[in-house]
Every structure is written in structure tokens, then in C-alpha cells.
KEKE-3310 file (N, C-alpha, C; in steps of 0.2 Angstrom, whole numbers, plus 5000, padded with zeros to 4 digits):
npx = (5004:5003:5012:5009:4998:4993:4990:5003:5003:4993:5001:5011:5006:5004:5014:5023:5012:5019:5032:5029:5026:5037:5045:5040:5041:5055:5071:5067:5066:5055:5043:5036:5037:5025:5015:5000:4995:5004:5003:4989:4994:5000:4992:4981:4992:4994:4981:4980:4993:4988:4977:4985:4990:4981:4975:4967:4968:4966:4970:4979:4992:5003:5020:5027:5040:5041:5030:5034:5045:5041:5031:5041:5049:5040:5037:5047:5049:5041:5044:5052:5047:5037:5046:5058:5071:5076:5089:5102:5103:5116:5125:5136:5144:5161:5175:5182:5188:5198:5195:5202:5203:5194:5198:5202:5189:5179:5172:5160:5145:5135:5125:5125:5124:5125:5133:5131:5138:5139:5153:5155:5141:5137:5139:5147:5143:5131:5132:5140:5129:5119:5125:5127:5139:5154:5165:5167:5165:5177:5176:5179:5186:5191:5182:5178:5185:5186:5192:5191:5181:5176:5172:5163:5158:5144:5141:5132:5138:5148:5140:5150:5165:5176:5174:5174:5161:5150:5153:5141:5133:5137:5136:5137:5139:5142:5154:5155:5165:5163:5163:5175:5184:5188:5201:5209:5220:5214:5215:5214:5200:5194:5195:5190:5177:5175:5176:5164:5155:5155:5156:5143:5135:5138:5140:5133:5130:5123:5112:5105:5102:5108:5107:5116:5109:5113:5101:5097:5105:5098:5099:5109:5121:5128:5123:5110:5118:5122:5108:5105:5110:5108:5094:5096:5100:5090:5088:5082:5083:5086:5085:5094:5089:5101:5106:5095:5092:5096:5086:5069:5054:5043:5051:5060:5048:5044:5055:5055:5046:5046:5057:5053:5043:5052:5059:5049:5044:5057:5060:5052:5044:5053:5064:5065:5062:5068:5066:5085:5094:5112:5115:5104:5098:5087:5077:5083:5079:5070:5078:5088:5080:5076:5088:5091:5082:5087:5097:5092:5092:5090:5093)
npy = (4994:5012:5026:5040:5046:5049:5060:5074:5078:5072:5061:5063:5064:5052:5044:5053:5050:5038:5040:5043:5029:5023:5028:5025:5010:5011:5006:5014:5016:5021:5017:5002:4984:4976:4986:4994:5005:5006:4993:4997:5008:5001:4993:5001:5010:5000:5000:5011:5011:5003:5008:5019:5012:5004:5018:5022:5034:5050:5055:5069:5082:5076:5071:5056:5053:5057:5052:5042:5040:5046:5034:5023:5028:5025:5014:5007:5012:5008:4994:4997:4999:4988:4979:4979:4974:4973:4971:4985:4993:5001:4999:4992:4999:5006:5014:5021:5028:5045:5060:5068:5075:5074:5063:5057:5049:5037:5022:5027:5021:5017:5019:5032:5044:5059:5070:5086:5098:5112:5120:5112:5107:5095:5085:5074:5065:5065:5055:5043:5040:5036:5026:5018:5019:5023:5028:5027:5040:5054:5064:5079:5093:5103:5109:5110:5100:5090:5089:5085:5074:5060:5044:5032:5015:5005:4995:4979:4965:4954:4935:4929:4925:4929:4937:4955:4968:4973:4989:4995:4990:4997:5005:5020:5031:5048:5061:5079:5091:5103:5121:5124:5131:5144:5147:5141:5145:5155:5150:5135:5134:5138:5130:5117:5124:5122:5107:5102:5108:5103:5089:5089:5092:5078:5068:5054:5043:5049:5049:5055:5071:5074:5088:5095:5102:5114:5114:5128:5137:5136:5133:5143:5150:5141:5130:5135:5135:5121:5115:5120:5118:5101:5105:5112:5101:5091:5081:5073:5080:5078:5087:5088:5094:5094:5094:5094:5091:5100:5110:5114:5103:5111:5122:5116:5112:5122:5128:5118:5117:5132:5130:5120:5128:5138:5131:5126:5135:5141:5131:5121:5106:5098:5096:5089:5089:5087:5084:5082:5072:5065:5062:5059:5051:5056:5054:5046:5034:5038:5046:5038:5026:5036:5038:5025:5023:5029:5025:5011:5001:4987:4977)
npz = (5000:4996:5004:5003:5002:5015:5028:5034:5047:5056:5054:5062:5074:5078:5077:5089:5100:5101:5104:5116:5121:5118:5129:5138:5137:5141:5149:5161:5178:5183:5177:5181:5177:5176:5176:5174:5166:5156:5149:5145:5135:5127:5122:5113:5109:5096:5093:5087:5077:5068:5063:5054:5047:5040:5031:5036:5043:5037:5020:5017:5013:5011:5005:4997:5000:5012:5018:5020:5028:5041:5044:5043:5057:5064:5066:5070:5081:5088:5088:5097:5108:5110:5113:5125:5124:5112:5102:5098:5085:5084:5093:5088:5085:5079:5078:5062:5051:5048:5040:5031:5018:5003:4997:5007:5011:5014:5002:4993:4993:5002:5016:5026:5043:5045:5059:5068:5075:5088:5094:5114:5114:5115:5108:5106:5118:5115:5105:5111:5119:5109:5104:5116:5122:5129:5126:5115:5104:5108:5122:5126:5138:5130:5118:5103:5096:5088:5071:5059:5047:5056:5056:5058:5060:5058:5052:5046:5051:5038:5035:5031:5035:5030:5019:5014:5019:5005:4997:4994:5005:5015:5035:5041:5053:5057:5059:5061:5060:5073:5076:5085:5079:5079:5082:5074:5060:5048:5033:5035:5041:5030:5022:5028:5029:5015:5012:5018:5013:4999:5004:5009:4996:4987:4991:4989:4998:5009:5021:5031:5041:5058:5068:5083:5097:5110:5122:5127:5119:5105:5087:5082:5070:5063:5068:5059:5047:5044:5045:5032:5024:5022:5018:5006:5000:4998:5009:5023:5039:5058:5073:5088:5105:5118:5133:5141:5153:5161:5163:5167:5169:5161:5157:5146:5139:5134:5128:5117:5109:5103:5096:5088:5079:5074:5067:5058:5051:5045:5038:5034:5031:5032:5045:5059:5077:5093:5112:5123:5133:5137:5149:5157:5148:5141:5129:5123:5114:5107:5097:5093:5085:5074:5067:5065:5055:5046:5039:5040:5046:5054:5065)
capx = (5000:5006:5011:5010:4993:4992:4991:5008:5001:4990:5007:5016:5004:5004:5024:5023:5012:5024:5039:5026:5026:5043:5049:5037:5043:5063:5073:5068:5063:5048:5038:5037:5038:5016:5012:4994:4997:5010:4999:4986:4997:5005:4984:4982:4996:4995:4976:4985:4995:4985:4972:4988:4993:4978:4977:4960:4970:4963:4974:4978:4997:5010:5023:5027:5046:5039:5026:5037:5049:5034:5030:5046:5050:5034:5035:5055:5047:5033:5045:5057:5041:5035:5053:5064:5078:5078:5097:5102:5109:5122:5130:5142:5148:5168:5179:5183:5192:5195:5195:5202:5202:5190:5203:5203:5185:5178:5170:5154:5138:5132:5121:5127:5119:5130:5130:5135:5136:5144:5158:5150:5134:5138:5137:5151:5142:5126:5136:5139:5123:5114:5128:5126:5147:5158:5173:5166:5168:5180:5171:5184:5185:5193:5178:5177:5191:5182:5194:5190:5174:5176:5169:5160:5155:5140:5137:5127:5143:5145:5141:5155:5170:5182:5168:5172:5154:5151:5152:5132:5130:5142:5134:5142:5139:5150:5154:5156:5167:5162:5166:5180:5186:5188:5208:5213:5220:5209:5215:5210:5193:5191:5197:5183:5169:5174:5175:5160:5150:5156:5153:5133:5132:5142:5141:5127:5130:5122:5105:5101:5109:5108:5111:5115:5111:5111:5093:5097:5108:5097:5100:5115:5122:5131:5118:5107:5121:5122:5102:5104:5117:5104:5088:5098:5102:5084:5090:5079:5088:5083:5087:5093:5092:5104:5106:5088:5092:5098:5081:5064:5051:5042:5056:5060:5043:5044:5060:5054:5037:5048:5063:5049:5040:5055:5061:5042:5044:5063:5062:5045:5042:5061:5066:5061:5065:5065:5074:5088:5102:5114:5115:5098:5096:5080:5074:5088:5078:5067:5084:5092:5075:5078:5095:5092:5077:5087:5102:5088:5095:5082:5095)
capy = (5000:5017:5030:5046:5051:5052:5067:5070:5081:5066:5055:5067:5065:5046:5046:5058:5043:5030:5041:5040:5022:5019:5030:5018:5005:5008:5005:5018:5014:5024:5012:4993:4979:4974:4994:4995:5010:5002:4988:4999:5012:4996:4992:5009:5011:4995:5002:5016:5011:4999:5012:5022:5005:5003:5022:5026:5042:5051:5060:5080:5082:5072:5067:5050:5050:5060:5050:5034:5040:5046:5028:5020:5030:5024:5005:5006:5014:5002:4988:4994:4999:4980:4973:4983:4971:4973:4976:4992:4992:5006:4997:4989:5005:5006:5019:5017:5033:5051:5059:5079:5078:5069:5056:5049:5045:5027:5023:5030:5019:5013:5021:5039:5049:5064:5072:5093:5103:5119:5120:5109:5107:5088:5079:5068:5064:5063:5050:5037:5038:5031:5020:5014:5016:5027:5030:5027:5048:5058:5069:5082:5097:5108:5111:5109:5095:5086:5094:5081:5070:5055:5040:5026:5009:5002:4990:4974:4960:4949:4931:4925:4931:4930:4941:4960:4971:4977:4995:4996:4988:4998:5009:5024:5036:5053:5066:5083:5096:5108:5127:5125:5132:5150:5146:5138:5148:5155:5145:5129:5138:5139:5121:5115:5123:5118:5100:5102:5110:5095:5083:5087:5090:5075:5061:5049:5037:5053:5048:5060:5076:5075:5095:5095:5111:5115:5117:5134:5142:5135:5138:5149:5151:5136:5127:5134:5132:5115:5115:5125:5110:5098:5107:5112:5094:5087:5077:5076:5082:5079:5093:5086:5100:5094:5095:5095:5089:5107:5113:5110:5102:5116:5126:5110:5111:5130:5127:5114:5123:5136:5129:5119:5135:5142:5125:5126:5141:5141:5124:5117:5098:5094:5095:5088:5091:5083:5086:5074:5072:5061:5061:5056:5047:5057:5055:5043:5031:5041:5049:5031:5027:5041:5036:5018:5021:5033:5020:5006:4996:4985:4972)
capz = (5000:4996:5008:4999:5005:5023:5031:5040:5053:5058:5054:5067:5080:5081:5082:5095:5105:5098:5108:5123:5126:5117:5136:5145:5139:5142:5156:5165:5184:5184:5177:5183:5173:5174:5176:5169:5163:5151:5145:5141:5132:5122:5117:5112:5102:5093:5088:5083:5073:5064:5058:5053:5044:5035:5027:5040:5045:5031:5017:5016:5009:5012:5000:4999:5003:5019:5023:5021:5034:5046:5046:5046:5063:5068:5065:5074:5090:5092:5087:5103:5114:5112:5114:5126:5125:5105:5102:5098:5080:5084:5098:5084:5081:5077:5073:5057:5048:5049:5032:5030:5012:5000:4994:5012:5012:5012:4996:4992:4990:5007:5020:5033:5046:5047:5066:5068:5082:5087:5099:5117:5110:5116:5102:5107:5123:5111:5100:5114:5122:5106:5103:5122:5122:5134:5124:5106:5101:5114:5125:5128:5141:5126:5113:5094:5094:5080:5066:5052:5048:5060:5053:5064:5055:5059:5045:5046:5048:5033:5039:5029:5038:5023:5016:5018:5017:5000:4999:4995:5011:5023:5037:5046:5056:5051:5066:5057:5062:5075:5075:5089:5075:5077:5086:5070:5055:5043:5028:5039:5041:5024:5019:5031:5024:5008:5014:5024:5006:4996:5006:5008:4990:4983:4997:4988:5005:5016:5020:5033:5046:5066:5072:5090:5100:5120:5120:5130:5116:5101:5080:5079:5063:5062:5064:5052:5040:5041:5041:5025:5018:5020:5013:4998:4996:5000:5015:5032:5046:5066:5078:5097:5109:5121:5139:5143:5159:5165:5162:5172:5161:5157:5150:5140:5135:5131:5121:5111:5105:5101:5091:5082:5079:5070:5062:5052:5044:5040:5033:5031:5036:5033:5051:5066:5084:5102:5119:5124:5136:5136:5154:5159:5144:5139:5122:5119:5111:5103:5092:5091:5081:5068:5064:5061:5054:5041:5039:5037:5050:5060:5068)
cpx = (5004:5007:5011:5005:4989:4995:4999:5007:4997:4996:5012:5013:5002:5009:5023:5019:5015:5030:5036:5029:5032:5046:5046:5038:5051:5064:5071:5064:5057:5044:5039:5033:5027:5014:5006:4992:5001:5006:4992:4988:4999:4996:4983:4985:4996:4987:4975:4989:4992:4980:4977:4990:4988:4974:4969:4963:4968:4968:4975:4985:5003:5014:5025:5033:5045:5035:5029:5041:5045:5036:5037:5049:5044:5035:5044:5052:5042:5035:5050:5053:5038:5040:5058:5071:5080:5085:5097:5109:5115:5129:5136:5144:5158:5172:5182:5189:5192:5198:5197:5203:5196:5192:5203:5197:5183:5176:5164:5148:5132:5125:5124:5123:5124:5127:5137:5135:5142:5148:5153:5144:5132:5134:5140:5147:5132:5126:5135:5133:5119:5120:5129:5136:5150:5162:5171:5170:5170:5174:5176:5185:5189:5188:5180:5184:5190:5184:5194:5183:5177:5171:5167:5159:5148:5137:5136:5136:5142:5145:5147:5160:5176:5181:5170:5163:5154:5151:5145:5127:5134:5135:5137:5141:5144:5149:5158:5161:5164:5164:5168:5183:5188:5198:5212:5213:5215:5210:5214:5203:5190:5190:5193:5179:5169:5174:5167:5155:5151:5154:5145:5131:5133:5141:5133:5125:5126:5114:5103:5106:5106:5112:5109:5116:5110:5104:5092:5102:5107:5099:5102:5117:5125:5124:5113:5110:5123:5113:5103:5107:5111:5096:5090:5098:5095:5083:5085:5085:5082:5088:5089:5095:5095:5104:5101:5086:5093:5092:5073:5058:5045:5046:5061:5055:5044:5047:5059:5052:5042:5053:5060:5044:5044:5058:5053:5044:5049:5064:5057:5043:5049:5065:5063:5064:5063:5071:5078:5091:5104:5114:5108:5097:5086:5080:5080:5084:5075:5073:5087:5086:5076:5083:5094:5088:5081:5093:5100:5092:5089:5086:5101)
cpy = (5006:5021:5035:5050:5050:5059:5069:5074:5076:5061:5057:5065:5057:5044:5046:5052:5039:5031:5040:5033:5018:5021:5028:5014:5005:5006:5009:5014:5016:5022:5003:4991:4975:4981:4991:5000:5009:4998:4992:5004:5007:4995:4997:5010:5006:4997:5007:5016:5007:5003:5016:5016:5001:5010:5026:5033:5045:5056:5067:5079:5081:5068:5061:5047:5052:5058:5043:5034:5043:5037:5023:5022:5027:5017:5005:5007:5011:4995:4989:4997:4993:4976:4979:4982:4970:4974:4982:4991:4994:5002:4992:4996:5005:5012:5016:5021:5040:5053:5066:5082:5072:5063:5053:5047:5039:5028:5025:5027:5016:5017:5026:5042:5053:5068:5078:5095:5106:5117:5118:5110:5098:5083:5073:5064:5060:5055:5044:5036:5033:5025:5015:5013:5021:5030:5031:5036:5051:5064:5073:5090:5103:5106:5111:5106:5092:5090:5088:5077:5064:5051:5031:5021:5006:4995:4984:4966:4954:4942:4925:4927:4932:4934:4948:4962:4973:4984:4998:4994:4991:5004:5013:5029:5041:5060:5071:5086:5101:5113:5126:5129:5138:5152:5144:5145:5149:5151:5139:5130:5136:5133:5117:5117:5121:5110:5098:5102:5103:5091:5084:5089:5085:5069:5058:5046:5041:5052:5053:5066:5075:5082:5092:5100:5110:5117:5126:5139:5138:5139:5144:5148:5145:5130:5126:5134:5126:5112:5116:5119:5105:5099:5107:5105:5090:5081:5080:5078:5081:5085:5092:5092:5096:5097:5098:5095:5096:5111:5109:5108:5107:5122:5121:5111:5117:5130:5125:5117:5126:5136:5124:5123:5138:5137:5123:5130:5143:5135:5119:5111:5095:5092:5092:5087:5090:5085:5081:5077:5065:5057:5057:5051:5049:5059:5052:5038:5032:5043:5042:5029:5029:5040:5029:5017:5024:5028:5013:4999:4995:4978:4975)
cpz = (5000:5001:5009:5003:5012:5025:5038:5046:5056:5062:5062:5073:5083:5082:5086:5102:5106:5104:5115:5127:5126:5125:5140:5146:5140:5147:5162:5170:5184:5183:5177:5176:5171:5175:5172:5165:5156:5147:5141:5136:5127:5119:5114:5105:5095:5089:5084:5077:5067:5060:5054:5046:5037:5033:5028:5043:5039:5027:5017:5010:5008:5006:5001:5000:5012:5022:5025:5028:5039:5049:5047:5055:5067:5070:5070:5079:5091:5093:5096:5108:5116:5115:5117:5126:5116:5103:5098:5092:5078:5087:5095:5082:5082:5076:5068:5052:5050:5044:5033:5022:5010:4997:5000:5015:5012:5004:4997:4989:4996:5009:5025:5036:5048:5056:5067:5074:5083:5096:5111:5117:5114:5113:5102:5112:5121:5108:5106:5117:5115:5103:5109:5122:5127:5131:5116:5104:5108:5116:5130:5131:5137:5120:5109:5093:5088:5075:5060:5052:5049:5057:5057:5059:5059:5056:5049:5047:5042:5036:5036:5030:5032:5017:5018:5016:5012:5002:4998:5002:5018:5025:5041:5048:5056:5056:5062:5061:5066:5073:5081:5082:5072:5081:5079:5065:5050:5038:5029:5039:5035:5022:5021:5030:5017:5008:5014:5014:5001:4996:5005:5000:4986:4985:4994:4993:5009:5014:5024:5039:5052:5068:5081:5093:5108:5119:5124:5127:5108:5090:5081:5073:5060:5063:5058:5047:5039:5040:5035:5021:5017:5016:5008:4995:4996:5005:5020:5035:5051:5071:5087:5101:5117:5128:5143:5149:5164:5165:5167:5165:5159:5153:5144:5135:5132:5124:5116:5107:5101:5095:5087:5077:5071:5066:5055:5047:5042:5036:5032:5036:5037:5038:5056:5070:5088:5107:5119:5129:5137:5144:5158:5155:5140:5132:5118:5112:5104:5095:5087:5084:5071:5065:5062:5058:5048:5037:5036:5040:5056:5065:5070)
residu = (UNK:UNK:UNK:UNK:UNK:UNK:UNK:UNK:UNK:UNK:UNK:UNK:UNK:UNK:UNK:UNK:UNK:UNK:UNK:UNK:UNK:UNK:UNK:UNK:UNK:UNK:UNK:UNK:UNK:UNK:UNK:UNK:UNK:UNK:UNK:UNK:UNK:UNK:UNK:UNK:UNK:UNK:UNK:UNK:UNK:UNK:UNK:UNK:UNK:UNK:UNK:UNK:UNK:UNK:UNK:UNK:UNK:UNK:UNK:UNK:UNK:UNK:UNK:UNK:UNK:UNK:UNK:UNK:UNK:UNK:UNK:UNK:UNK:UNK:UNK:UNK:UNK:UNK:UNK:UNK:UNK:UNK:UNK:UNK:UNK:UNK:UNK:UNK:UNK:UNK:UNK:UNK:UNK:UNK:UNK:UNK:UNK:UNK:UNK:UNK:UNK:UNK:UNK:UNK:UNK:UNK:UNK:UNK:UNK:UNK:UNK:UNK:UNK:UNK:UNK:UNK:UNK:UNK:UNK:UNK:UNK:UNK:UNK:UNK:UNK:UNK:UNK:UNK:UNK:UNK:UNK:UNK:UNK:UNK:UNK:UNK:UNK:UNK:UNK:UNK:UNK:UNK:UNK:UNK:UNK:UNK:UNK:UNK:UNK:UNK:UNK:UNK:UNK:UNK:UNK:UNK:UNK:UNK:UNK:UNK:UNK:UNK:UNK:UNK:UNK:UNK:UNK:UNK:UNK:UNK:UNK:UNK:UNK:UNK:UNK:UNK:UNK:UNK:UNK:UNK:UNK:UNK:UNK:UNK:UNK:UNK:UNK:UNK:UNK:UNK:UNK:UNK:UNK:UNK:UNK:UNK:UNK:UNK:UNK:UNK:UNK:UNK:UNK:UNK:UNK:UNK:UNK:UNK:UNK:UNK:UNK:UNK:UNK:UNK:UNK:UNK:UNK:UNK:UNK:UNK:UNK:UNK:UNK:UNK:UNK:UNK:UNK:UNK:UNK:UNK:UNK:UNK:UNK:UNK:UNK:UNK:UNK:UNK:UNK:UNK:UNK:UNK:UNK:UNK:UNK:UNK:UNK:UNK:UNK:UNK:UNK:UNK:UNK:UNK:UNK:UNK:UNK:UNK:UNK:UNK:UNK:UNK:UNK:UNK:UNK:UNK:UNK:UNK:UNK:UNK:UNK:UNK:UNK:UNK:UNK:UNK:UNK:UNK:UNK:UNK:UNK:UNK:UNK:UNK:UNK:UNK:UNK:UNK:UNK:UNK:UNK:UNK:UNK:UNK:UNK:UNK:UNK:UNK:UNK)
# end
């Protein structure tokens, strides 16, 4: 069945219960393991998704690379709200390479989900959290150390060990340069954003962008120029506002409203934005989701 003509303001607001129960069903303590509260948010959802599933949400205008990724985020968050113990497709993640020209990239035909942020934004601290890894990306008390695109592997192993991956089937997570940036020589400056420009128009493998902001010093200029890189190029992007844990949950809530307010009318439907921290773990799964949903990795 096609996915075109569903309405993705409908689509958006069956998500948005999908992250509900996906945070009721995580690890979190706050809810027990028989909760009735739980079980009836899993019936609930499950008849949610099925009218969603069979095309009873009713169409307005959704295009159908837009409504396909709705629903694919949708069907991932239902799969790890049914199954908390689902593995976590990242947590194979590897460093792999670090690349400062375009000769020392991998090949180019796989699957990427590029991840920016601006000088402590804690995108490193973002990185291992949906990797579930400690050490995976440095998490370094001098800002915008990220001076090359860092390259994680996540790919699917071949089950023939003698077998590398082809490169149609590699998957990798791609940690951009920060703006620590402004210590280094300007002719360096310049080198990386013409890197940085390249890469998002040339990079086939880039399926989608992950901005990472403080949620209390949101969309600065660096942000919305790597937003801009990806609209230009017709890629989604997701928006994590960062360190949401420093905030009480109504100025979480404020912030959000607000940096999806301005994410509407500078970029249309092509963004979407939720809180996170790495530290609590809030809105971890919900992120992890989006990225594997964009990579197309379900194991």
C-alpha cells in the first residue's frame, strides 16, 4: 500500500504517542515491569498504529518520501516499545576513519547519518549515548576538537568472515566538524567549509543530518548552515536540543514549542526536533530510532 497520501500532521501525532510508550517502555525505573498503565498504552498504540497502517488516517498532503519516513520511525518505536531488550543496532559501532580531504573518504555507495554541532553542543556525549558506548567519540574538556569528519562503521557484519561488506551495504555514522574552529588559521577555516559544502552535495551514502544544539543556546548560525546544507540537498535532518536535563520540564517544553515553531517556517516539514540528554538518557531512544530508521537498519 502506498504512503503518499496520509496526512503527515495526523502522521506526526501518532509518532509523538509512539515516543510516549517507546519511554514507557525503556529501562527507565519509573515504570514497573506489569504497570497497567504500560499495558494499556501498548493496546492503544497497537490500535493506533493499525488504523495508521491501514490508510483510516485520512489524506491531506504528504509526499510520499515524507510520509514513508513518518512511518518508518513509527514502525521502529513500536518495534522497541513491544521489545525493550531489542538490540540496539548502533551498539556495533567502530571507529573506522578520519578523512580531511576527500581522497581519504571510504567509498561512496552505502548508507550515513552525518551528526554537527557547534563548539560543546555535546554531540560527542550525544554519540555514545545512542551508541550505548563510553569511549566510542571523545568527550573532551577543550571544545570543537572534531577537526575532520570521523567515521563510525556500523554496518550489518558479513556472515562470511572471509567476506568484507560490500560497499552498497556499509553503514556509518559521520561526526562533522564543530566550530572550535575559530583558534585555528583561517586558511584551515576555509578548507573545512569547503570540505563540509562537498561533502553534503556529493556524498550519495548521506541519507540523513543530526544537528546538535544546547537546548538553551538553540539555531546559531552554524547550525542553520548545516540545516541549509541539507535542505539544499533534499535530505531530512533531526534537531537534538541537548542538555535538557539542566532545564525544568516546562522550559524543555517552552524550548521545544519554540525551536519547532522556527524549524516550520525556516524549513518546512524537513526537520524535526525533540529534547535529549545524554546524561539522563531522555529522548535517547526516541533519536536512536531516527537514525536507524534513516540507515535502514532493523538488527
Amino acid at each position: 500500500m502506498g504512503l503518499g497520501g496520509r496526512n503527515p500532521g495526523q502522521a506526526l501525532w501518532v509518532i509523538q504517542q509512539c515516543f510516549v510508550v517507546a519511554k514507557a517502555k525503556s529501562l527507565d525505573s519509573s515504570f514497573r515491569k506489569n504497570d497497567d498503565r504500560e499495558q494499556g498504552s501498548l493496546i492503544w498504540l497497537s490500535a493506533c498504529m493499525a488504523r495508521f497502517q491501514h490508510g483510516t488516517l485520512l489524506p491531506r498532503h504528504a509526499s510520499p518520501r515524507y510520509s514513508r519516513r513518518l512511518w518508518l520511525r513509527a514502525k521502529l518505536l513500536a518495534m522497541a516499545a513491544q521489545n525493550p531488550t531489542l538490540p540496539n543496532p548502533l551498539a556495533r559501532a567502530s571507529y573506522l576513519l578520519a578523512a580531511h580531504t576527500r581522497a581519504q573518504l571510504p567509498p561512496d555507495g552505502g548508507f550515513e547519518v552525518a551528526f554537527a554541532g557547534r563548539s560543546n553542543a555535546g554531540k560527542s556525549t550525544a554519540l555514545n549515548a545512542l551508541c550505548r558506548q563510553n569511549a566510542l567519540a571523545r568527550v573532551s574538556k577543550t571544545p570543537g576538537r572534531t577537526q575532520q569528519l570521523v567515521f563510525f562503521d556500523v554496518s550489518v557484519p558479513s556472515k562470511d568472515p572471509s567476506h568484507e561488506v560490500a560497499p552498497h551495504e556499509q553503514h556509518y555514522l559521520v561526526d562533522l566538524p564543530g566550530y572550535g574552529y575559530a583558534k585555528v588559521p583561517k586558511d584551515l577555516q576555509a578548507h573545512w567549509q569547503a570540505f563540509l559544502a562537498s561533502y553534503f552535495h556529493d556524498r550519495f551514502a548521506l541519507r540523513g543530518l543530526v544537528v546538535v544544539m544546547d537546548i538553551r543556546h538553540p539555531l546559531k548560525e552554524y547550525d542553520r548552515q548545516m540545516l541549509g546544507y541539507a535542505v539544499e540537498r533534499g535530505l531530512p535532518s533531526h534537531a537534538l536540543l541537548t542538555k535538557a536535563d539542566k532545564l525544568g520540564r516546562g522550559a524543555q517544553g517552552n524550548a521545544l514549542q519554540a525551536v519547532r515553531k522556527e524549524l516550520s517556517s525556516s524549513y518546512g516539514d524537513t526537520v524535526s526536533v525533540q529534547t535529549f540528554s545524554g546524561e539522563s538518557k531522555l529522548g535517547v531512544d526516541e533519536a536512536r530510532a531516527v537514525v536507524s530508521g534513516w540507515l535502514e537498519l532493523s538488527r
